[in-house]
VOPAGU-2260 file (C-alpha; in pm, 1 decimal, decimal comma):
REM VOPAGU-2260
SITE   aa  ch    i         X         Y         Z
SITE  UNK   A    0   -5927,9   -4266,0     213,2
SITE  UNK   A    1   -6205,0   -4102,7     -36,2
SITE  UNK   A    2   -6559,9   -4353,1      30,0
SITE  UNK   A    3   -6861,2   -4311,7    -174,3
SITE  UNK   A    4   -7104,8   -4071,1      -7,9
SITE  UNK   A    5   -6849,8   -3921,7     228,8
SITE  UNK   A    6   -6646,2   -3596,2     237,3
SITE  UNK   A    7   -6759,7   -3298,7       8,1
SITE  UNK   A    8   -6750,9   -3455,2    -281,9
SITE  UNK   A    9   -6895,0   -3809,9    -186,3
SITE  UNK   A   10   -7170,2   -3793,6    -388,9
SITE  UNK   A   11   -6955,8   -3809,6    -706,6
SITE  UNK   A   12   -6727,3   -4112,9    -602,4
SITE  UNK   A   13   -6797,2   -4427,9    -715,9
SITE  UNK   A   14   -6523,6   -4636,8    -510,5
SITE  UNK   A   15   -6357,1   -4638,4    -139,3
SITE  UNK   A   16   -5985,5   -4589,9    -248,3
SITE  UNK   A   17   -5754,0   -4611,3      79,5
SITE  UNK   A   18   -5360,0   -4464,8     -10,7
SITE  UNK   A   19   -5064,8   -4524,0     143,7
SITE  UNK   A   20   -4781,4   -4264,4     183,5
SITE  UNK   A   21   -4423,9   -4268,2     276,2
SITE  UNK   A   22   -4333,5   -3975,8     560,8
SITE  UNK   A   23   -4053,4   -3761,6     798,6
SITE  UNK   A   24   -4059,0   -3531,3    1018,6
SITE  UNK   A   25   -4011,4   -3300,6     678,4
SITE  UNK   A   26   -4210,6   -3445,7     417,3
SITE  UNK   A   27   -4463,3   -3643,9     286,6
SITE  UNK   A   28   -4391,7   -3829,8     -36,2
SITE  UNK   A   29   -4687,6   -3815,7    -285,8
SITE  UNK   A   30   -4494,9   -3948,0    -576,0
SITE  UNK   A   31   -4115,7   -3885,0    -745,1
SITE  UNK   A   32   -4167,9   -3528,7    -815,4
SITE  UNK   A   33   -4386,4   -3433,4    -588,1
SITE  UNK   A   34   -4398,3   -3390,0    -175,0
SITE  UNK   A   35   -4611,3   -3192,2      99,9
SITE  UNK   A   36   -4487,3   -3070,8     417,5
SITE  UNK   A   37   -4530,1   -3248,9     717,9
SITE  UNK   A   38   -4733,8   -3057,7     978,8
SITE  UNK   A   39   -4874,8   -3300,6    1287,5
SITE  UNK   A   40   -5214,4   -3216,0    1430,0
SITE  UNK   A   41   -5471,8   -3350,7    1721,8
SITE  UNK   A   42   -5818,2   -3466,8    1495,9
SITE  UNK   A   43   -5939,1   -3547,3    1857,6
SITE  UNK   A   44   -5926,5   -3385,3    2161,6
SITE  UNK   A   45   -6256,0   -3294,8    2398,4
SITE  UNK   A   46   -6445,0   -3424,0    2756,3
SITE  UNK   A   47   -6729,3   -3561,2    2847,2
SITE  UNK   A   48   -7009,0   -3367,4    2764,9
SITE  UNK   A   49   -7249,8   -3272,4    3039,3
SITE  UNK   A   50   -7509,0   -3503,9    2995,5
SITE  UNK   A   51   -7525,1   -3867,4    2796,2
SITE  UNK   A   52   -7211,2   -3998,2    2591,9
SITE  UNK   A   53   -7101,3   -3905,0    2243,1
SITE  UNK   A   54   -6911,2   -4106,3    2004,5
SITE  UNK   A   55   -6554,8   -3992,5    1932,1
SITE  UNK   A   56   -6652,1   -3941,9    1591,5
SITE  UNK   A   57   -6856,0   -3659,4    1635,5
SITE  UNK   A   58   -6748,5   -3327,2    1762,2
SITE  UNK   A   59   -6973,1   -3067,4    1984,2
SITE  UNK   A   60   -6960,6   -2790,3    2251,2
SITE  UNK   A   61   -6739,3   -3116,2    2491,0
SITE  UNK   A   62   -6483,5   -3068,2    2140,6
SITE  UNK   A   63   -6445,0   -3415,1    2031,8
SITE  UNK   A   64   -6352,8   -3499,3    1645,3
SITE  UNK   A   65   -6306,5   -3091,6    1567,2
SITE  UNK   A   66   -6048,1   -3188,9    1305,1
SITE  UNK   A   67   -5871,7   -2837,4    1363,5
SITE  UNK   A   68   -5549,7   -2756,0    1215,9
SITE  UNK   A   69   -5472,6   -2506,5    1451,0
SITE  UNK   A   70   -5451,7   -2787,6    1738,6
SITE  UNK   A   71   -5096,8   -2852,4    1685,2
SITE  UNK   A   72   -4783,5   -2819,1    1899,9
SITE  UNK   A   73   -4720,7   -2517,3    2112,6
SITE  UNK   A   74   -5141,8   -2439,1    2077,9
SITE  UNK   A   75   -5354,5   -2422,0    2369,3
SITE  UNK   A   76   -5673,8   -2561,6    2346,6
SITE  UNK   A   77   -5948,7   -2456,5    2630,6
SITE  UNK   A   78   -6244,7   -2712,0    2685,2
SITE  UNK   A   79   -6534,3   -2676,3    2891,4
SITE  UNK   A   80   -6559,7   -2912,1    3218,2
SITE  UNK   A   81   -6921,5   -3054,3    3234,9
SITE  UNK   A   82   -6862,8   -3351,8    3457,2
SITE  UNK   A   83   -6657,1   -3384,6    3783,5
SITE  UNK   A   84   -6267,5   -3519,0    3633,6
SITE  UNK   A   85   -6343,8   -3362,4    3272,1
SITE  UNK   A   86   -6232,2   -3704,6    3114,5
SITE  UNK   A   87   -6034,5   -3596,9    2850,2
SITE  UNK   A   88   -5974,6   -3798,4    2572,4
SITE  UNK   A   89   -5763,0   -3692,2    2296,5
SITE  UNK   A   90   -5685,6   -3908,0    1977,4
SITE  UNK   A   91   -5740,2   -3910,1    1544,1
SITE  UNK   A   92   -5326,7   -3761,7    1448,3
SITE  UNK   A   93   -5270,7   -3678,0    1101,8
SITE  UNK   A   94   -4938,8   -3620,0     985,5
SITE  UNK   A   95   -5087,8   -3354,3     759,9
SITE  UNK   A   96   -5447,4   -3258,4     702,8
SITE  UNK   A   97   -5628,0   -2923,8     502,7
SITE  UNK   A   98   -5872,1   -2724,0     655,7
SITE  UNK   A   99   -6222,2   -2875,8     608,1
SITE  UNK   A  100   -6066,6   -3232,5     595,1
SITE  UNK   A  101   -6276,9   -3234,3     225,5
SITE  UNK   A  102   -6170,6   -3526,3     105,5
SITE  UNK   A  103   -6266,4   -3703,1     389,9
SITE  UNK   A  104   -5955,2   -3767,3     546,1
SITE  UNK   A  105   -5620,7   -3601,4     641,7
SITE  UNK   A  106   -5271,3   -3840,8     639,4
SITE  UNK   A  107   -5427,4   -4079,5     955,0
SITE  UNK   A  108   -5110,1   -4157,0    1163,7
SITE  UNK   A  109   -5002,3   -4315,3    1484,0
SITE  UNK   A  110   -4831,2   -4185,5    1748,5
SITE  UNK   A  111   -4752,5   -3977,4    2074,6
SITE  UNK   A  112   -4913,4   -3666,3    2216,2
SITE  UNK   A  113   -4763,0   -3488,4    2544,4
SITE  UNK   A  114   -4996,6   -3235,2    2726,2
SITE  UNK   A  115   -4969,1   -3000,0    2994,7
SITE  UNK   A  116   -5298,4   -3004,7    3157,4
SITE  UNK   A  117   -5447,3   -2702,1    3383,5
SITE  UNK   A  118   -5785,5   -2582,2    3517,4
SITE  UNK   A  119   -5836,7   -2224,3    3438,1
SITE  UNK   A  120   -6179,2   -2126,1    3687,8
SITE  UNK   A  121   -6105,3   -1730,9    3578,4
SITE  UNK   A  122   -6241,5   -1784,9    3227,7
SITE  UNK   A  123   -6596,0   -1800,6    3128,5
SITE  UNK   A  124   -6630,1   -2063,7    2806,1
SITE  UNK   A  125   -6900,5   -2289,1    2739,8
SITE  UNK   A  126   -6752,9   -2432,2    2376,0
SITE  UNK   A  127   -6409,6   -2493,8    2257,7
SITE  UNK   A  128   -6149,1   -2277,0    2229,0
SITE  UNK   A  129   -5796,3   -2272,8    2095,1
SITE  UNK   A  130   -5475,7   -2023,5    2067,8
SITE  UNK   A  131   -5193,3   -2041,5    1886,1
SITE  UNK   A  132   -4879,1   -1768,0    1856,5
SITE  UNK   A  133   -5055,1   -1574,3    1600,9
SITE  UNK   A  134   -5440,6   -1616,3    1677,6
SITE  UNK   A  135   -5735,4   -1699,3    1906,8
SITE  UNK   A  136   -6062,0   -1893,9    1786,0
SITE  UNK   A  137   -6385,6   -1992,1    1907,6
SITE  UNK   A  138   -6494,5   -2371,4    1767,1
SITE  UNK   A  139   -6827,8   -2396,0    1747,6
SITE  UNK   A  140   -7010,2   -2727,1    1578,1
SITE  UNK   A  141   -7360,9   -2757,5    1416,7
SITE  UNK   A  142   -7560,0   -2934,4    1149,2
SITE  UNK   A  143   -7493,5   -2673,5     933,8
SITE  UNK   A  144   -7245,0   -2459,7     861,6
SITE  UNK   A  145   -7444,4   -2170,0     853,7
SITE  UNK   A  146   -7578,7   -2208,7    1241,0
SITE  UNK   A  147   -7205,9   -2329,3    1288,4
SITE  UNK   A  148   -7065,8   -1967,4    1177,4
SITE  UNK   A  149   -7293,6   -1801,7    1376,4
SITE  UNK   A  150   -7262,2   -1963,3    1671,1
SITE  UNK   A  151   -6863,4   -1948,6    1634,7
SITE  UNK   A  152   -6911,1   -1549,1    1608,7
SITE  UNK   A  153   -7147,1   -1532,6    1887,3
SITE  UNK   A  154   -6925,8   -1716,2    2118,2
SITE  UNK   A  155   -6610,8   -1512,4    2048,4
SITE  UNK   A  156   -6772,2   -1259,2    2063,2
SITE  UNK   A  157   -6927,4   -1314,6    2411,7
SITE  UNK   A  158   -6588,7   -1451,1    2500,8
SITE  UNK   A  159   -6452,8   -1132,0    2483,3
SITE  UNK   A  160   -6705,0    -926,8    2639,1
SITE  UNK   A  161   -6691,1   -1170,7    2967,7
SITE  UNK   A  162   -6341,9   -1175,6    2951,1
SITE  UNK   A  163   -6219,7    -843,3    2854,5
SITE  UNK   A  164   -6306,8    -489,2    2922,9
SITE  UNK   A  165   -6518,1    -411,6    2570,8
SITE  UNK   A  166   -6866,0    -400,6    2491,1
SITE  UNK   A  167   -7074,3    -619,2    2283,5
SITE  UNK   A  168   -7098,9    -370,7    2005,5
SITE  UNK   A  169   -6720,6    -287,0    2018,6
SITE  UNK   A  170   -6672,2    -635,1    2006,0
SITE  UNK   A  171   -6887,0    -707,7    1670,5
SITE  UNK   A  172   -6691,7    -398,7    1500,4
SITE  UNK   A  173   -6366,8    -576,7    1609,7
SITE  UNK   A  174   -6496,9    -904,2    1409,0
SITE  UNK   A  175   -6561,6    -721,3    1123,5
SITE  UNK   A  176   -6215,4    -541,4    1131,1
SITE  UNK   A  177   -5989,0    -829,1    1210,7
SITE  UNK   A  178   -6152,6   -1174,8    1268,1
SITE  UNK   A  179   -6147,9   -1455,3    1013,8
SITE  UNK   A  180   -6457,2   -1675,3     932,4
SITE  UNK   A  181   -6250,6   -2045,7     904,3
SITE  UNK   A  182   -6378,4   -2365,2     850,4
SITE  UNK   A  183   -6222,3   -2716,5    1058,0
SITE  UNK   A  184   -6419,9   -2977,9     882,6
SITE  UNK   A  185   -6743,3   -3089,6     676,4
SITE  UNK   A  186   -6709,8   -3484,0     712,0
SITE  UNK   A  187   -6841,5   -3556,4    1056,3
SITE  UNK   A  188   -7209,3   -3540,5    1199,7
SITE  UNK   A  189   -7172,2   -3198,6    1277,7
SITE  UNK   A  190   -6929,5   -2972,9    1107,1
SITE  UNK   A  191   -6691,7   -2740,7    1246,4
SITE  UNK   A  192   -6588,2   -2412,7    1193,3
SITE  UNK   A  193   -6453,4   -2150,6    1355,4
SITE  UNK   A  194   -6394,1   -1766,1    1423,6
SITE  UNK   A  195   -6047,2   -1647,4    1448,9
SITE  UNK   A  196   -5890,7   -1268,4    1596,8
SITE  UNK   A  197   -5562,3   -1223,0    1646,5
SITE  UNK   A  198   -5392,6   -1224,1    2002,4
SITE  UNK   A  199   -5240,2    -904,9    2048,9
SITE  UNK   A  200   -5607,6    -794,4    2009,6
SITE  UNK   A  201   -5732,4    -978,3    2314,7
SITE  UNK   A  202   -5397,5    -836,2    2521,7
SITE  UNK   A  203   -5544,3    -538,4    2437,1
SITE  UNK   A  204   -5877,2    -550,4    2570,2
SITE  UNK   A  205   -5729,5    -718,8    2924,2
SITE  UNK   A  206   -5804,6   -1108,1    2842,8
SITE  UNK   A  207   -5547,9   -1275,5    3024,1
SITE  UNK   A  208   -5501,0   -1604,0    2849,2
């Protein structure tokens, strides 16, 4: 969908527009000449947060509606526990969706999601976290994306000085060298970005994911 007033660009649309696409496990079928590749991801995915309720719509430190691409298959996502049972909740699948979700949506899509579930009591987090093959990234959500980029820095940054065997310092001049400013989405409440090193880096400094 594109709505008037939503996504990045909301304040030029005029109309809500919803579209309707045919899609495999390969493709996604934008018109006769032209397709996308299908690449499933979890919009949703977080816990209670440690003191209220929060709408599934809006993501925060519990995760929640982080819109991430990197939450995919094979990824490991790490989520704080604030409440006794976590309840985790995990939900929103696109069949494809860009970083920053600009647009306001990604390709919204039923379906299944199987998760192997494990409490990790060895690793210091207070935000979101999430690893794939390649990389490792804080997910941090604010207002704005400016306090959202620093606080996704900070909190990779503290990440690996808890978890590791580095300093604070060492660990800034490791950001600058190899970590990736990214952003997840600017549609919700709060948007979400996120901070990004790669994981052979962390095996290297002793954090034993």
């Amino acid at each position: 969908m594109c709505v008037p007033n939503e996504g990045l660009l909301g304040d030029i649309i005029k109309k809500s527009v919803t579209k309707f696409y045919s899609f495999d496990d390969e493709k996604i079928t934008i018109n006769d000449n032209l397709t996308i590749k299908t690449e499933p991801m979890i919009g949703v995915i977080g816990v209670a947060p440690a003191e209220g309720e929060v709408e599934t719509l809006s993501p925060g430190d519990h995760g929640g509606n982080m819109d991430t691409t990197l939450i995919r298959e094979g990824s490991t996502v790490y989520l704080p526990v604030n409440v006794k049972g976590a309840f985790l909740g995990v939900g929103d699948l696109h069949a494809a969706m860009g970083d920053g979700e600009s647009w306001y949506m990604g390709l919204e899509v039923s379906g299944e999601v199987e998760l192997d579930i494990s409490v990790r009591k060895d690793l210091k987090l207070d935000i979101p976290f999430v690893k794939t093959e390649e990389k490792f990234a804080s997910l941090a959500s604010e207002l704005g994306t400016d306090d959202a980029l620093k606080k996704a820095m900070l909190k990779l940054l503290n990440f690996m000085v808890d978890n590791g065997n580095i300093d604070f310092e060492t660990a800034g001049f490791i950001s600058s060298l190899c970590g990736n400013l990214e952003i997840s989405q600017v549609v919700d409440p709060l948007k979400t970005v996120r901070m990004s090193i790669p994981t052979y880096v962390l095996e290297q400094i002793g954090v034993k994911l």
